[in-house]
C-alpha positions in Angstrom: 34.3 117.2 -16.8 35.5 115.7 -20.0 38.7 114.9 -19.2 37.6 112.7 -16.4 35.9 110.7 -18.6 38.8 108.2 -19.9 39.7 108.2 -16.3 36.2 106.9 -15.1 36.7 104.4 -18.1 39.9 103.0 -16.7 38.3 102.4 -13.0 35.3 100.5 -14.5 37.3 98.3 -16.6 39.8 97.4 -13.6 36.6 96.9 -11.5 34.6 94.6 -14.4 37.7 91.9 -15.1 38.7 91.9 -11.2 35.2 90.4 -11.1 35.9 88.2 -14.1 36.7 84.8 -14.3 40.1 83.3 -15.1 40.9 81.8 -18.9 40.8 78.6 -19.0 43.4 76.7 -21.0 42.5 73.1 -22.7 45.1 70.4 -23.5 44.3 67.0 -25.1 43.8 64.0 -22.9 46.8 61.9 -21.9 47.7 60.1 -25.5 49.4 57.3 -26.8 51.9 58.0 -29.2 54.2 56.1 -31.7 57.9 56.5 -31.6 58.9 58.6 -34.9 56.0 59.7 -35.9 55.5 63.7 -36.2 52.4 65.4 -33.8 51.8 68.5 -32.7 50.4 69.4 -29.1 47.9 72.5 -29.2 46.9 74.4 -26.1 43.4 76.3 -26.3 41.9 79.0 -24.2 38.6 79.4 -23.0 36.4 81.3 -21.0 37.6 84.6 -22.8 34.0 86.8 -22.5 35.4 89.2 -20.1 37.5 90.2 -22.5 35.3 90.8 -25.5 35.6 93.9 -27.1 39.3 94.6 -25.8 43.1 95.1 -27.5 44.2 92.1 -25.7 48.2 89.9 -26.4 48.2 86.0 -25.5 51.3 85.2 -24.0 51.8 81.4 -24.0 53.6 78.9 -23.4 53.9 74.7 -23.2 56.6 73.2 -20.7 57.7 69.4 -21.6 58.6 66.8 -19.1 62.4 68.2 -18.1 60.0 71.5 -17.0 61.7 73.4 -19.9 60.1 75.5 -22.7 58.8 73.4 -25.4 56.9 76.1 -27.0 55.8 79.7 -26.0 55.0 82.8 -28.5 52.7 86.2 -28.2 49.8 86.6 -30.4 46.3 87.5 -30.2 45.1 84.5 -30.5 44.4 82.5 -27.6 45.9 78.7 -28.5 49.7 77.5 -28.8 51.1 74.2 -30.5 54.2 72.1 -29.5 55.2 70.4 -32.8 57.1 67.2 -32.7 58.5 66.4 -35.6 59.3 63.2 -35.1 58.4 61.9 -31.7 61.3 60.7 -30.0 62.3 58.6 -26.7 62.4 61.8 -24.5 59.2 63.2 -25.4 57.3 60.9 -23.1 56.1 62.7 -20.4 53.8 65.7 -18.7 53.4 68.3 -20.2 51.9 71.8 -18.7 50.5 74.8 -20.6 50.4 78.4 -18.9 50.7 82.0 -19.4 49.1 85.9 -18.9 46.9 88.2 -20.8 47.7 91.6 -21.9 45.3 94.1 -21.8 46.9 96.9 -24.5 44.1 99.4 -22.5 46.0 100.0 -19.5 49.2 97.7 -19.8 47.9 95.1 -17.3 48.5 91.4 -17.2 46.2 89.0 -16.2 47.0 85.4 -15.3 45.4 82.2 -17.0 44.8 78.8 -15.5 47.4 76.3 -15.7 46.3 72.8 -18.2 48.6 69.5 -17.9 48.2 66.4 -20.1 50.3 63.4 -20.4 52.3 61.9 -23.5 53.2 58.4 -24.1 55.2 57.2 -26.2 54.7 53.4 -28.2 57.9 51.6 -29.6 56.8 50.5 -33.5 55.1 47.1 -33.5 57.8 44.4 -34.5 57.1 41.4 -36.3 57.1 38.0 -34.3 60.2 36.3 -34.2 60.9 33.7 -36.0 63.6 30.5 -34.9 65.2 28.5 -37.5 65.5 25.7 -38.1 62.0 24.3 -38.0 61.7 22.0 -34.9 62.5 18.6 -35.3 63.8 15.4 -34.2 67.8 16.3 -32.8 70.2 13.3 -32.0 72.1 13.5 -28.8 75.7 14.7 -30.2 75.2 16.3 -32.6 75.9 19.8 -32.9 72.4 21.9 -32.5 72.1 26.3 -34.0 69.2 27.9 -33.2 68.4 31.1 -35.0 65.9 33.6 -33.3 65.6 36.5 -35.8 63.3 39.5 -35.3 62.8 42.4 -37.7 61.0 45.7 -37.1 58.6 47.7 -38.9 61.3 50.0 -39.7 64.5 51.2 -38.5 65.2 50.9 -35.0 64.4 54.3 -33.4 66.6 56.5 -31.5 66.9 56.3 -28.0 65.7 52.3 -27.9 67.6 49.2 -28.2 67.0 45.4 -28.7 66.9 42.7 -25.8 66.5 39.1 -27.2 66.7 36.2 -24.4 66.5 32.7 -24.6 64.2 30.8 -22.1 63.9 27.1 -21.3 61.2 26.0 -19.9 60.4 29.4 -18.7 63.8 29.9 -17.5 66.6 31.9 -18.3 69.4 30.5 -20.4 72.8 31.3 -19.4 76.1 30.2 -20.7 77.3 26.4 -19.6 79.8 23.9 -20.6 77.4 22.6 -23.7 75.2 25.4 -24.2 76.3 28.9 -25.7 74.1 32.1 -25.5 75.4 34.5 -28.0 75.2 38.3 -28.2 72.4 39.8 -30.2 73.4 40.8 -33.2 72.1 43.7 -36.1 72.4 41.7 -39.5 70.5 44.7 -41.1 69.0 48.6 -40.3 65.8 46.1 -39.4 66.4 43.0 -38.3 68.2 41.4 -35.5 69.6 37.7 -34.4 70.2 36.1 -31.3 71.7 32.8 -31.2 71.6 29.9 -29.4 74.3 26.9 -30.0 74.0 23.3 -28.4 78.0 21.2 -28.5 76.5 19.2 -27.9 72.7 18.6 -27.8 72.2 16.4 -24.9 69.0 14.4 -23.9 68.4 16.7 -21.5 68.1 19.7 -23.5 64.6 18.5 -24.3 62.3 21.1 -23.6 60.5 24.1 -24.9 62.4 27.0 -26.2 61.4 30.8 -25.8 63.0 33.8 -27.8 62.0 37.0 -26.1 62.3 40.0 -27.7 62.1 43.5 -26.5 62.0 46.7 -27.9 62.7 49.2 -24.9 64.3 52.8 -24.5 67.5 52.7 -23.6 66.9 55.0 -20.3 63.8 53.3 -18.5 60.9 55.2 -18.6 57.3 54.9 -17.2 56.2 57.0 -19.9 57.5 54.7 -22.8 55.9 51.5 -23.5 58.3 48.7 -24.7 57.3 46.5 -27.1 57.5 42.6 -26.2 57.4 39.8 -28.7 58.2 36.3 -28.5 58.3 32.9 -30.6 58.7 29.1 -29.1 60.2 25.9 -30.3 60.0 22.9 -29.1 63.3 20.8 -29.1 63.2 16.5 -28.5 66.9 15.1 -28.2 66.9 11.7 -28.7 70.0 9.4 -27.5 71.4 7.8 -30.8 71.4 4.0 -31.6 74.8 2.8 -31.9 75.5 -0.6 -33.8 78.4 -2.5 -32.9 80.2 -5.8 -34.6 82.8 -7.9 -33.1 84.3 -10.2 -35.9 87.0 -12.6 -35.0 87.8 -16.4 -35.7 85.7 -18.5 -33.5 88.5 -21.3 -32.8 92.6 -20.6 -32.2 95.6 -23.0 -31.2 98.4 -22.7 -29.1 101.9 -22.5 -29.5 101.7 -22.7 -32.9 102.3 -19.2 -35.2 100.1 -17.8 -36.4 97.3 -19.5 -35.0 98.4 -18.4 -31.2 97.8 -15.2 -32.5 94.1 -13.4 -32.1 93.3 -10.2 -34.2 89.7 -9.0 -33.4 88.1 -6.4 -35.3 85.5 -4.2 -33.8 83.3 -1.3 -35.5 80.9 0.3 -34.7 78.2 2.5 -36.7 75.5 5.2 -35.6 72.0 6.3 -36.6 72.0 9.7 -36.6 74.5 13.3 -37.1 76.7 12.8 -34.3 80.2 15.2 -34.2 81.4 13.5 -31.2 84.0 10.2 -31.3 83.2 6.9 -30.7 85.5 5.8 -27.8 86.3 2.1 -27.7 87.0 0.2 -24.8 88.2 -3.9 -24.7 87.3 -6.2 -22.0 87.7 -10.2 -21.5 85.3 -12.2 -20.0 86.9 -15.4 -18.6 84.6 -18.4 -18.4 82.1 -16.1 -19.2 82.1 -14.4 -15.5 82.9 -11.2 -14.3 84.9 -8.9 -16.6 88.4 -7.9 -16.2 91.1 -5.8 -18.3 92.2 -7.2 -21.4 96.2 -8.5 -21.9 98.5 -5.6 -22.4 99.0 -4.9 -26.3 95.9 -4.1 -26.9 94.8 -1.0 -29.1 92.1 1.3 -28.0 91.6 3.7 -31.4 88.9 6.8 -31.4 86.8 7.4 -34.5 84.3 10.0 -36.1 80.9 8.8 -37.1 79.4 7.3 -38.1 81.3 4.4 -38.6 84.5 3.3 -36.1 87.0 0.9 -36.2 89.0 -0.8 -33.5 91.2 -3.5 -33.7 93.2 -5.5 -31.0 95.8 -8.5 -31.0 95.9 -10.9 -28.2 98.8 -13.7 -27.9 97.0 -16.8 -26.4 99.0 -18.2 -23.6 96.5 -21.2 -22.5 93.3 -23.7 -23.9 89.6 -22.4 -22.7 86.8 -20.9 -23.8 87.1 -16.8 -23.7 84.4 -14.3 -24.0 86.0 -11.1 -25.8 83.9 -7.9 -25.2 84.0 -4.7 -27.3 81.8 -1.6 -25.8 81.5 1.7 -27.7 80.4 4.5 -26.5 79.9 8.6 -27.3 79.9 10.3 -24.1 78.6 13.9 -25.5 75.6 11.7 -26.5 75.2 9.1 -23.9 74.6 7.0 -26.7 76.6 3.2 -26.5 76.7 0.2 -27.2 78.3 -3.3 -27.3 79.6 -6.7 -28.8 80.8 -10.4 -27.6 82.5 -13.0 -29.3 83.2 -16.3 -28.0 87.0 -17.8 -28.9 88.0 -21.4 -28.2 91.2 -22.1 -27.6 92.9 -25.7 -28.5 95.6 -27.3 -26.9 97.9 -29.7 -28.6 96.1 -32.7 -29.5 96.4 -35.4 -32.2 93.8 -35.1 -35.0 90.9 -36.7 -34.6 90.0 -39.6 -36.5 88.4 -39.2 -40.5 85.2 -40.4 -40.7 82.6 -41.9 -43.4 84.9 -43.4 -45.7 84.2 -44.9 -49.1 84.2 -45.0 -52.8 82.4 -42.5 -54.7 83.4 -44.1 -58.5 84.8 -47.2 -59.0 86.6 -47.9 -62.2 88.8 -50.7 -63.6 92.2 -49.3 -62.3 91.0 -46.1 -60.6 88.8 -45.6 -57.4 88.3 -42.2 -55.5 88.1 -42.4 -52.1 85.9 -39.7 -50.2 85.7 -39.3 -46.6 85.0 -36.4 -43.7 86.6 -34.4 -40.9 84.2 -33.8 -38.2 86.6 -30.9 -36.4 90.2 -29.9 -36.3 92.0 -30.7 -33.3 94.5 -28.7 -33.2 96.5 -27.1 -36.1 95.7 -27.6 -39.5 95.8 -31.0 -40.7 97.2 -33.1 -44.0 95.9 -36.4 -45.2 96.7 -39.2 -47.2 95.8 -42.7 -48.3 97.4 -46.0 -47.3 95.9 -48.8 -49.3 97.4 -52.0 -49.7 96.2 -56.0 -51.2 95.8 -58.6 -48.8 97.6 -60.9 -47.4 100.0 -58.4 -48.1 100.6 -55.9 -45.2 102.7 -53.3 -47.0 101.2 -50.2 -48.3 101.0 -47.6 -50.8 100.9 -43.9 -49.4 98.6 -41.5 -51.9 99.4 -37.8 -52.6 99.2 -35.6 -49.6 96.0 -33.0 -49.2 95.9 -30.2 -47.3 92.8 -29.5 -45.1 91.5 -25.8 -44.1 93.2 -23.4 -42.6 90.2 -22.2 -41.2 90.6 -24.5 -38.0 86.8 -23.4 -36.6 85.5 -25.4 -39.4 83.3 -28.4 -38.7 82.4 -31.4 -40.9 84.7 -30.8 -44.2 84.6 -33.3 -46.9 87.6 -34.4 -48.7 88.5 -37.0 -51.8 91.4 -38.5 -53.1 91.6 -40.0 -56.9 94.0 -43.4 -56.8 94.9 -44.3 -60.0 96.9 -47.7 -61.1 94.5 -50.0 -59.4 94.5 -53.8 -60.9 90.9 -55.0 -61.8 88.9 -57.8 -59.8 91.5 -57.4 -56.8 90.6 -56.0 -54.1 92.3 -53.3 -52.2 92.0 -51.9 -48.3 92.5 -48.4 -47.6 92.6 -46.3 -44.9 93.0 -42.7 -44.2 96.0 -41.0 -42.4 95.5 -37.5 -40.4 98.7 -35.5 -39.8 99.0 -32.1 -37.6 102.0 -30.3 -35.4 101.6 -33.2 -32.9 101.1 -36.5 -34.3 99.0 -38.7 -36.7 95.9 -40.5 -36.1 94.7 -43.2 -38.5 91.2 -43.9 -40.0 89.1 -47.0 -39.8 89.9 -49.4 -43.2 87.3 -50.4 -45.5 87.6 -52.2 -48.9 87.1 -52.3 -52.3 87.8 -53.9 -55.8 87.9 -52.1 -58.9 85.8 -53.7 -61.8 86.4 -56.1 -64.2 87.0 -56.1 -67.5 84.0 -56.3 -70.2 82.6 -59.1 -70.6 79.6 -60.8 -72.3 77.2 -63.5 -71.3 73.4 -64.3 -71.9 70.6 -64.5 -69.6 67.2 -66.1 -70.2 64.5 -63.7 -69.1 60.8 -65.6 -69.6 58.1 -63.2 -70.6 54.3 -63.6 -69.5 51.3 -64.6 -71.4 48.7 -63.3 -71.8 45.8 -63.7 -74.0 45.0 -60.5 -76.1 44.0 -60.1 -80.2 46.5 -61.4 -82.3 46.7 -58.2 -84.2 48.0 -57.1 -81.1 51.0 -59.6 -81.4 54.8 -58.5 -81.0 57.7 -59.4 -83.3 60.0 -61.4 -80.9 62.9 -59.4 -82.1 61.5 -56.2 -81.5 60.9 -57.0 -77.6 64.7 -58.9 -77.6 66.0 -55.2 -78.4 63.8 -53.5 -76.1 64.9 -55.6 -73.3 68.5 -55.4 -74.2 68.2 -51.4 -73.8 66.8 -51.4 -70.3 69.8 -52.9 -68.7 72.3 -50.9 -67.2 75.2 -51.2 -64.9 76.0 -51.1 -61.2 72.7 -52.4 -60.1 72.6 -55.6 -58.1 69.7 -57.0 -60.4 68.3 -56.2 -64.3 65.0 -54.9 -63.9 63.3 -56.0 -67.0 60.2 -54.9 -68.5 57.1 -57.9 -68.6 55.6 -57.7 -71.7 52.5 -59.2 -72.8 52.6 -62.3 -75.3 50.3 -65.0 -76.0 52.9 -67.8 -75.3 56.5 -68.0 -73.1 59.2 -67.1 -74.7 62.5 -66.5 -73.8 64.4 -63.1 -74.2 68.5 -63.8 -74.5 70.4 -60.6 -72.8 73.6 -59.5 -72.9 75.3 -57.8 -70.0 77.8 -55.2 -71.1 80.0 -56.1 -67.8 80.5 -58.2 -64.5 78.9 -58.2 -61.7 76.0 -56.1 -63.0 73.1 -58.8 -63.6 71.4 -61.6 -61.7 71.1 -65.2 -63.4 67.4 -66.2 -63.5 
């Protein structure tokens, strides 16, 4: 009867955990973890009552997301970890924890409940981007870098990779003829750079400009969580202003070198950093109509900014007026601009006829004779004097003078000093006006040099008046006085009245003739 006893034993323990109920096994809820940190996973049984008291062996065990052992051991106690040390790309996922109990007793195994729980994994936070340089105003043509530069908290983990895209206006930047996308590009363990190049800005690369940047593993995963971060800047092209001056001589004549010969000097200048070159073009305006191509021989020069230079040379093949017109313009900038000049071409023509003669000092043997050109005719002109005694008809010819050689200007003044004169006889002159064509002769006027010196007395009566005798004058005293306010070349002596009790008479001397009045 004893030796049934452990038998009987047996049968009730079979019977009592067949009626048991089945561990329980208890992961943590789904979590969200960050890529390279270390974690451990734990798996805890429960539900263990019906086997209080016994010899019983855990056998456990954790299976990751590729269904393969991530941890398993056997030990009495009923929990398991997973240890992640650090968490990595491929860690993200389900992950299950099963096994059996042992029952030392009778060497039976018992099964446990099955647990799952999701991990997922969190790329490290990156700093916002930053694009340099700061936004600003941008001239059309000139070259344009945009720097979009991200750094993480630390070094990029394994498994992930950096996507940095450029947006405009919400759309995606791709390569074109003026705009370059480059690569993105680790300067450091942390930080990365994706550039954007503008050659050249154009007005139409006005907009707002997005750098996107994502941290994401580099095989997708819905059980990884990328990390997104962007930074905008807004970008204003503006067209350049472009200055432009024409400089030429406003008047030319034919057929006579070098004045047949037009040289017009165009430059141009621009507000702003353009990289782009000014391209010149020539055109002539006849009669100030329609435009048409300018003569053959005509430069056309490029330039840099921002300042361009063109120069043409024109030979003149007939008298008008002519409109020259020099456009500039930058292409890559749609920036231009443009200048006129007016040219006025003479024919052969005699000079025109010297004006406004006469005498600015007359001396006793010397006059100089002044007079003025209202506008060259043609060429440049020389003048002299003809000046001769009448009756006599024959003449005396003066020194020649050149005029301008500017023959655009208007009104000139020019004098001539004749010297040799005889005094009191009087002389007509007349100016002579020489050019390529001809001469043309000035009305005559006249003129007699002054006398010699000469003295004579004039009676000048002075006016009463009755005042105190101690108020009396010395007659000699107002002779001198009157003497000294005499001067020459006035038609009359104006002579000061003075105040005396009775008439008197005041003799003055003139110093020469014709320079006082008899009274």
């Amino acid at each position: 009867m004893a030796a049934n006893i452990p038998m009987l034993r047996q049968l009730l323990l079979l019977f009592a955990l067949s009626k048991a109920d089945v561990p329980d096994p208890h992961l943590p809820t789904p979590t969200l973890w960050t890529l390279g940190m270390n974690y451990s996973l734990t798996c805890v049984l429960s539900n263990l009552q019906s086997y209080a008291g016994l010899d019983v062996l855990f056998r456990l065990e954790i299976r990751g997301p590729d269904s393969t052992p991530r941890a398993s051991q056997s030990t009495t106690s009923p929990n398991i970890s997973c240890y992640f040390s650090p968490l990595v790309v491929s860690d993200g996922g389900n992950y299950t924890c099963n096994g059996t109990v042992f029952v030392m007793e009778d060497n039976s195994t018992h099964p446990i409940n099955s647990a799952m729980t999701t991990i997922t994994v969190e790329i490290p936070f990156a700093l916002v981007p930053e694009i340099y340089p700061v936004a600003g105003l941008t001239y059309a043509g000139s070259r344009l870098l945009l720097n979009c530069t991200c750094t993480v908290v630390d070094a990029l983990p394994n498994q992930t990779m950096v996507d940095m895209l450029w947006y405009k206006d919400s759309n995606l930047l791709l390569n074109n003829t003026y705009l370059l996308v480059g690569p993105t590009t680790p300067v450091s363990p942390t930080s990365y750079v994706k550039r954007l190049w503008f050659t050249p800005a154009m007005e139409q690369d006005s907009g707002v400009y997005l750098c996107n940047v994502t941290i994401r593993p580099m095989v997708p995963s819905m059980y990884v969580h990328s990390q997104v971060q962007s930074a905008s800047y807004r970008l204003s092209v503006t067209v350049p202003m472009v200055g432009v001056s024409l400089e030429s001589p406003s008047h030319r004549a034919l057929t006579m070198h070098p004045y047949n010969v037009l040289h017009l000097m165009c430059s141009a200048t621009v507000v702003g950093v353009v990289v782009y070159p000014f391209i010149f073009s020539w055109n002539l305006v006849v009669n100030k109509s329609a435009p048409v191509a300018v003569a053959d021989g005509i430069n056309t020069t490029d330039s840099i900014p921002p300042v361009g230079l063109s120069s043409v040379q024109v030979t003149l093949t007939s008298p008008g007026v002519y409109v020259y017109n020099c456009s500039v313009t930058i292409s890559e900038a749609s920036a231009s601009g443009s200048s006129q000049t007016t040219i006025t071409v003479s024919g052969p023509s005699l000079p025109l006829s010297p004006t406004n003669l006469q005498a600015l000092e007359v001396n006793t043997s010397s006059v100089l004779v002044t007079w003025t050109v209202t506008k060259v005719a043609f060429t440049p002109e020389v003048y002299s004097i003809r000046f001769w005694s009448p009756p006599s008809t024959e003449y005396t010819t003066s020194d020649k003078v050149n005029g301008t050689s500017d023959i655009g200007v208007e009104d000139m003044q020019y004098t001539i000093l004749l010297t040799g004169l005889t005094a009191n006889l009087h002389y007509v002159f007349q100016v002579e006006a020489n050019n390529t064509v001809g001469s043309t002769l000035s009305a005559t006027f006249q003129q007699a040099p002054y006398g010699k010196n000469e003295e004579k007395t004039y009676s000048v009566l002075a006016v009463a008046l009755s005042v105190p005798l101690g108020l009396f004058v010395m007659t000699g005293l107002i002779a001198g006085l009157v003497a000294m306010l005499c001067y020459r070349r006035t038609e009359t002596c104006t002579i000061r009245k003075y105040n005396c009790p009775f008439p008197y008479e005041i003799p003055v001397t003139s110093k020469r003739e014709p320079i006082f009045t008899e009274l």
